[in-house]
N, C-alpha and C positions, 0 to 999 in steps of 0.2 A: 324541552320543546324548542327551547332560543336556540340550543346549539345547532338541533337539526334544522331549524332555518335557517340559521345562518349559512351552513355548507351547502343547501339548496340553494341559497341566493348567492353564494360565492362559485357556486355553478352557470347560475343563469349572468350572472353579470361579466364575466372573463370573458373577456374580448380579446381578438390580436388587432391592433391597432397599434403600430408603431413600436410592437414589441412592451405594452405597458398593458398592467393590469389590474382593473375597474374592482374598487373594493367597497363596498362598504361595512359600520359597524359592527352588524352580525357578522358578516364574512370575517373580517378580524379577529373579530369573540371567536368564533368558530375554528378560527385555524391556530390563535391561541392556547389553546383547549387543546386542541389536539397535540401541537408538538412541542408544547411546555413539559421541559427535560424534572422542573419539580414536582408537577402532578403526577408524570408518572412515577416518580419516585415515592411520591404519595398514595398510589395504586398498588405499590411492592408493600409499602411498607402494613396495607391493609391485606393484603393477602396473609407479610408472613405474621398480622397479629389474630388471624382467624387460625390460623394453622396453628398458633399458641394457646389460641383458646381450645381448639379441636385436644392438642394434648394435654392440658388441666383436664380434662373431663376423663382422659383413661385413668388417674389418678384416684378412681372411684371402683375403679373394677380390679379382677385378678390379675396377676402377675407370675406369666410361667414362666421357670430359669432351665434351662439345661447346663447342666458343669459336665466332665471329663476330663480326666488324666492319665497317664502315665508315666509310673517311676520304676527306676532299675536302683538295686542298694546291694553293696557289696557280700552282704551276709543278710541268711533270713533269719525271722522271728523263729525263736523254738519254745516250747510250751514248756520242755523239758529241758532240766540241770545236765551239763555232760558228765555227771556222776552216777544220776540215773539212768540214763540212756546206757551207760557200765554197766550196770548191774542187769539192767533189763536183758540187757547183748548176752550178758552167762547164766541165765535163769536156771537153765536145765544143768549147767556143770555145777551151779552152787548147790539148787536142790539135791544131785547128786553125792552132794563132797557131806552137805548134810545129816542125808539118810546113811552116810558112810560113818561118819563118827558119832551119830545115835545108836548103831549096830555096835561098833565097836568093840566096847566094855561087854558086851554081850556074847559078843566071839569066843572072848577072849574066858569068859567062864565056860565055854562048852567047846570043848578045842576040835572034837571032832565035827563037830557039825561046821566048825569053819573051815574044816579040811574038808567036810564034804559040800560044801559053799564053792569052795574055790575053785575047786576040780570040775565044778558043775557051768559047763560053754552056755546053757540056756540063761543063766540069772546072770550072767557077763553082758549077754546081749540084750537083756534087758534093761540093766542098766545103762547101757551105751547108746538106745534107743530114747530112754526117759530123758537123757541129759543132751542127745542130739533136737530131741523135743522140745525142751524148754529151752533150748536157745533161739530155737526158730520160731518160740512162741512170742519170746522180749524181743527177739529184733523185731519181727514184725508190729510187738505195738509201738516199738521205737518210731517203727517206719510211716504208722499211720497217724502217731503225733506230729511228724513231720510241715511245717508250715509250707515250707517253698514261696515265699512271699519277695524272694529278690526280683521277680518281673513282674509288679503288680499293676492291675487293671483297675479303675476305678470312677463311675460317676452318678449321675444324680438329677434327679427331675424334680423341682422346686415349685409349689403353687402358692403364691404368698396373698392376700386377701385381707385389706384393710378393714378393721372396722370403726375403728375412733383414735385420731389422729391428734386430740386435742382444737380441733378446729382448724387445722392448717390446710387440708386438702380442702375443706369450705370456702378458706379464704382466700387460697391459690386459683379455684375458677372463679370467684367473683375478682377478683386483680385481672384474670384474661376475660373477664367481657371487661369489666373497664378499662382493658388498652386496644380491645376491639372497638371501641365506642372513641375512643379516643385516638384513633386511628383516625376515624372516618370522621371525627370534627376536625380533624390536622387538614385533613386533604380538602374539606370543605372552606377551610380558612383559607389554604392555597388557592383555592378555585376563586374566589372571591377578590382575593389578592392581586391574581391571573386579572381578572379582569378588571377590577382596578386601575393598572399599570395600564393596560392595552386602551381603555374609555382616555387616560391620561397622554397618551401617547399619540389617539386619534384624534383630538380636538386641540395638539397642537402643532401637529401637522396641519389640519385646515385651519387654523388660527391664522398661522406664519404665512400659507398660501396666501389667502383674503390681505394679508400684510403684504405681499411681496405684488399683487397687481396692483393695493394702494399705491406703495410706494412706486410701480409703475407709471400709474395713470398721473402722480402727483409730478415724478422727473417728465413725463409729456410736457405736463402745463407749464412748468420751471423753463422747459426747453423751448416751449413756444414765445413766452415771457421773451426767453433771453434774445429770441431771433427778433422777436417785433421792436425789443429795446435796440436793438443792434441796425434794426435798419431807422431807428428815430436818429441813432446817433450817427447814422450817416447822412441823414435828412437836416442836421444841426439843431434839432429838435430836446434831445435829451444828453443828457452829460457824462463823459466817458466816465464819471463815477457810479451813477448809476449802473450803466453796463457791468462794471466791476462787481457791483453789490449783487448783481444777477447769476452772475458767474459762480460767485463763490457757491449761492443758493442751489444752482447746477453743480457743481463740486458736491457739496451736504445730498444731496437728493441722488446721487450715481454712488457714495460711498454706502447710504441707509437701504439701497437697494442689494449693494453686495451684502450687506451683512446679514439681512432678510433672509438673501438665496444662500448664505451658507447652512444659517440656523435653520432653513428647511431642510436642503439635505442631510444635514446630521441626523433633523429628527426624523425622516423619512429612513433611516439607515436603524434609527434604535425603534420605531415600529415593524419594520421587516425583521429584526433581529427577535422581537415580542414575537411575532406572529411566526417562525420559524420560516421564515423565508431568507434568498440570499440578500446580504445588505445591499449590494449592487442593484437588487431588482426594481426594475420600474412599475413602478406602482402608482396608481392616480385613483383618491377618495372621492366617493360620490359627492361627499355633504363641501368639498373645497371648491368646486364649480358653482352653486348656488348662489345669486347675489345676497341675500338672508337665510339665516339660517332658522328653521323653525320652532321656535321657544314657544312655550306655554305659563302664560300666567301662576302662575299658584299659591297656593296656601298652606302649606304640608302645614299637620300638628306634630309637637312634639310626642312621639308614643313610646314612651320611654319602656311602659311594659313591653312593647311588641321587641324592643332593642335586648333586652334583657331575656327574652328567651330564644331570639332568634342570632346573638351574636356568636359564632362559633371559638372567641376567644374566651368567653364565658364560661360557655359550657368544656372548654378545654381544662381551666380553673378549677373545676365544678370534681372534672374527673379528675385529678391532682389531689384536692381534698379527699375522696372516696378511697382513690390509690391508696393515701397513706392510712387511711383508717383500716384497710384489710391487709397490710404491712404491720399494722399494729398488733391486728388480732392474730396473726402469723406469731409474729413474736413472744405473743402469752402462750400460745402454743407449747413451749418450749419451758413452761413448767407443769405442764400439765401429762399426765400418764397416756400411754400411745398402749393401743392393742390391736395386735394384728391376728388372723388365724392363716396357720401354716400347714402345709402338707406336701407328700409328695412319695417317691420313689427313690430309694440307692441301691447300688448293685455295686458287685464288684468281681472281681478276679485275680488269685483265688475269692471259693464262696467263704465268706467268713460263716455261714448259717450251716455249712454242711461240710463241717470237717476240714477245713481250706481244702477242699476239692476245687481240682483247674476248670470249672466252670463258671457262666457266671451267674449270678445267685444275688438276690436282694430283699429287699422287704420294703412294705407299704408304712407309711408312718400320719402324722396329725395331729397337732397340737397348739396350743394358744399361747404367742409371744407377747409379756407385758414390760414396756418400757414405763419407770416410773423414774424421774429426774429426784433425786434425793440435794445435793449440794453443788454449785457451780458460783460461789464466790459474788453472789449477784450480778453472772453476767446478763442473764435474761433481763432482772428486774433495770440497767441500765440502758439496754439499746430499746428497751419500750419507752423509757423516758424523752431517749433522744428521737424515738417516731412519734412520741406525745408533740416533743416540741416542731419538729417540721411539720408536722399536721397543724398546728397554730400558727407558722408562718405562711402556710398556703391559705388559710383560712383570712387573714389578713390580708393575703396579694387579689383575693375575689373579691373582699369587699372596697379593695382602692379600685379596681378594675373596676366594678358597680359605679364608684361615684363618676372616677373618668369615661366612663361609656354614655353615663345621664349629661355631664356636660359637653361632651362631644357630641351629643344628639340634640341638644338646644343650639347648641353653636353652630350646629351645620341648618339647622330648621331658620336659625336667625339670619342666615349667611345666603339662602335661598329666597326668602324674601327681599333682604337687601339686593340680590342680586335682581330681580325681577325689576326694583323698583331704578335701581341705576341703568337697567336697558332702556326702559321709558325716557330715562331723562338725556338718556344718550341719544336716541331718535330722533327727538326734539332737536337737541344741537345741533345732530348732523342737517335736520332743515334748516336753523336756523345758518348752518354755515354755509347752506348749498346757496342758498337767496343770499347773502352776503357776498358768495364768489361771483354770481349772478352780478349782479350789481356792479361790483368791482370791475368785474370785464367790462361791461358798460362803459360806465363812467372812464374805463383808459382806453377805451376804444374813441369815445368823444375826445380824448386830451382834456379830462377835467380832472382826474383821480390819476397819482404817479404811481411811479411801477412801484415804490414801496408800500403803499395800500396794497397792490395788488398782489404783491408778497405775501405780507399781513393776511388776507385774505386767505390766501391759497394754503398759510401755514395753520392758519384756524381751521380751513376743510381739514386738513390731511392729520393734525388734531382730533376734531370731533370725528370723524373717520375711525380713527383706530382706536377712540376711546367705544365703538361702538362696537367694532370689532370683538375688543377685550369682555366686553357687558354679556354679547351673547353668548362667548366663550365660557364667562364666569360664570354663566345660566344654567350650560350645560354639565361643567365641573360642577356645582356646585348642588345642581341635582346628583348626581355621580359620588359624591362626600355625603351627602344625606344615606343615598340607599344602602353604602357598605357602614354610615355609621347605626344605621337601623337594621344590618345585618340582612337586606334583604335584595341584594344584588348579585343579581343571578341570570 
């Protein structure tokens, strides 16, 4: 809600006047926030750990592969010896050669009937038909053993489905919400940070203002000093030492003015740089025109509970421990048995299922993959030790973080009353040094009090002055240390 005020009041207050641009606090906050080059890099860095958390979570569901190849190989697969693929090639001349010398001895007792065998064109071409037969019977199964696998075609549809992983896909989405969580406590510390810097950076710009019209109004009075000394000492009234002693106090008071107007512009140049502005740009803060600035008494308690849940370097700690605790259980993981269920589709070309026929031809398949870890030298059982142990020095960096977060929340709570109580007492001075300069003019206006009283005097204002300066400054700062030490600066 601050920021959108801010940019509404950083609206309504731009003025062109002189080419200079009317800010205040929010307006700052406001445009801090917006063009701090870390936050946004704090805004990537939460995108890309939601985007990590998004893909821990498909790590729960199936997984389909598609593969495909092609390979060419100089010689193909043959099912068959090229000694049977001979014999098969002369099926019908063997059979015939055969049936030839089972005849034989038979012939050869009945002489005429092999003369009338021989003589006979019909059992010639019988024969020569049987043995043209079985050769075209072996080639042909020769021909349909045939692989032809030199241009093979081959791939494959994959559907893999976890089902117990040993606890590592458990432990892999709780690691991504805890660097989603811990994304967005980073950028929350940044933001805090952000503003931090810019509250620091505005209250010492108007700090150094309120300094540099002191130091203004103080070189006036020095300068009026030095003119009224100067016409005493033309009057033979006062002593050209004097005069001297006034001069130099002129010197001191024209040197403490430049230094003022440097240290503003600088810091005027590292707030335009905070707030993404050009350094050059002119810029003039509400709260540096006001002759006081508006402190509020107070009492803050130390609420060290509220610090502790609400500081985002904590809860950063917090998620660091956690991290390594599901890094841990990752890593027992890794003795523990893994079961997937697999399934899917191969084909190929030729069909290996139909004859290496040049088609292509596959089958449906399904099955259950068990990974069981049997021996690894105890690599497992030592990188748990070593996430045992960085889990115990994170666990140690939370609880020093705990104790310096409770002393830094008393110390800024004790640092806010002190500061309330030194504005008071700075208020005071500054009357009491006003009535002192008071008096002092007086008194060397009658000729009863010398210009070195009225030094004195004038060095005690411009003293109590800037001590009262520094009080409301400190009031301010120092509320400003309390609310980021109580994490609730926003």
């Amino acid at each position: 809600m601050k920021r959108f005020l801010g940019i509404f009041l950083l609206t309504c207050a731009t003025q062109v006047a002189g080419a200079q641009q009317l800010l205040s606090l929010d307006s700052c906050r406001a445009l801090a926030l917006r063009n701090n080059k870390q936050l946004s890099v704090s805004r990537v860095k939460q995108d890309v750990a939601k985007n990590i958390r998004k893909s821990a979570r498909t790590k729960y569901l199936p997984h389909v592969t598609a593969l495909g190849g092609y390979e060419y190989t100089s010689r193909e697969i043959s099912l068959l010896s090229d000694d049977v693929k001979s014999e098969l090639s002369t099926l019908g001349s063997k059979a015939v050669g055969d049936v030839q010398a089972a005849t034989g001895s038979l012939l050869k007792e009945f002489p005429t009937l092999a003369a009338l065998l021989g003589q006979s064109p019909t059992l010639q071409g019988i024969m020569g038909g049987i043995e043209g037969a079985g050769n075209g019977i072996g080639q042909h199964v020769v021909d349909e053993f045939r692989s032809d696998t030199r241009n093979l075609f081959a791939g494959a549809v994959v559907v893999t489905q976890p089902i117990f992983m040993g606890g590592a896909i458990v432990a892999l989405n709780k690691m991504a919400d805890i660097g989603e969580e811990m994304a967005a406590n980073s950028a929350d510390s940044k933001h805090q940070q952000t503003l931090y810097q810019i509250d620091q950076a505005y209250w010492q710009v108007v700090s150094l203002r309120h300094k540099q019209k002191l130091a203004q109004g103080y070189l006036d009075l020095i300068k009026k000093l030095d003119s009224d000394v100067q016409k005493m000492i033309r009057e033979g009234v006062a002593t050209r030492s004097e005069g001297l002693s006034v001069s130099v106090k002129v010197n001191e008071a024209e040197m403490t003015l430049m230094k003022v107007n440097d240290g503003l512009t600088l810091s005027r140049m590292l707030l335009c740089q905070l707030c993404g502005l050009p350094v050059n740009e002119q810029v003039v803060l509400i709260d540096e025109e006001k002759e006081e600035l508006e402190t509020v008494p107070a009492a803050p308690q130390a609420n060290v509970e509220q610090a502790m849940e609400s500081r985002p370097e904590l809860r950063i700690l917090q998620n660091m421990v956690d991290l390594n605790k599901q890094t841990t259980n990752m890593l027992k993981a890794g003795n523990l048995p893994q079961v997937a269920l697999m399934g899917g589709y191969a084909f190929s070309n030729p069909n290996l299922y139909n004859g290496f026929q040049r088609k292509f031809g596959g089958v449906w398949n399904i099955g259950i993959l068990v990974r069981v870890p049997v021996w690894n030298w105890g690599d497992v059982a030592y990188k748990v030790r070593a996430s045992k142990g960085a889990g115990a020095i994170a666990r140690l960096e939370l609880d020093e973080a705990r104790e310096k977060i409770q002393l830094q929340v008393n110390q800024s709570t004790f640092q806010v009353n002190e500061a309330n109580k030194t504005l008071q007492l700075a208020k005071a001075s500054v009357e009491r040094a006003n009535e002192n300069l008071r008096t002092a003019n007086l008194g060397f206006q009658e000729g009863v009090i010398s210009s070195t009283t009225v030094m004195e005097a004038q060095t005690a204002w411009l003293q109590a002055a800037s001590q009262k300066i520094d009080a409301e400054i400190n009031v301010k700062l120092s509320e400003v240390n309390l609310q980021k030490a109580l994490g609730t600066l926003y």
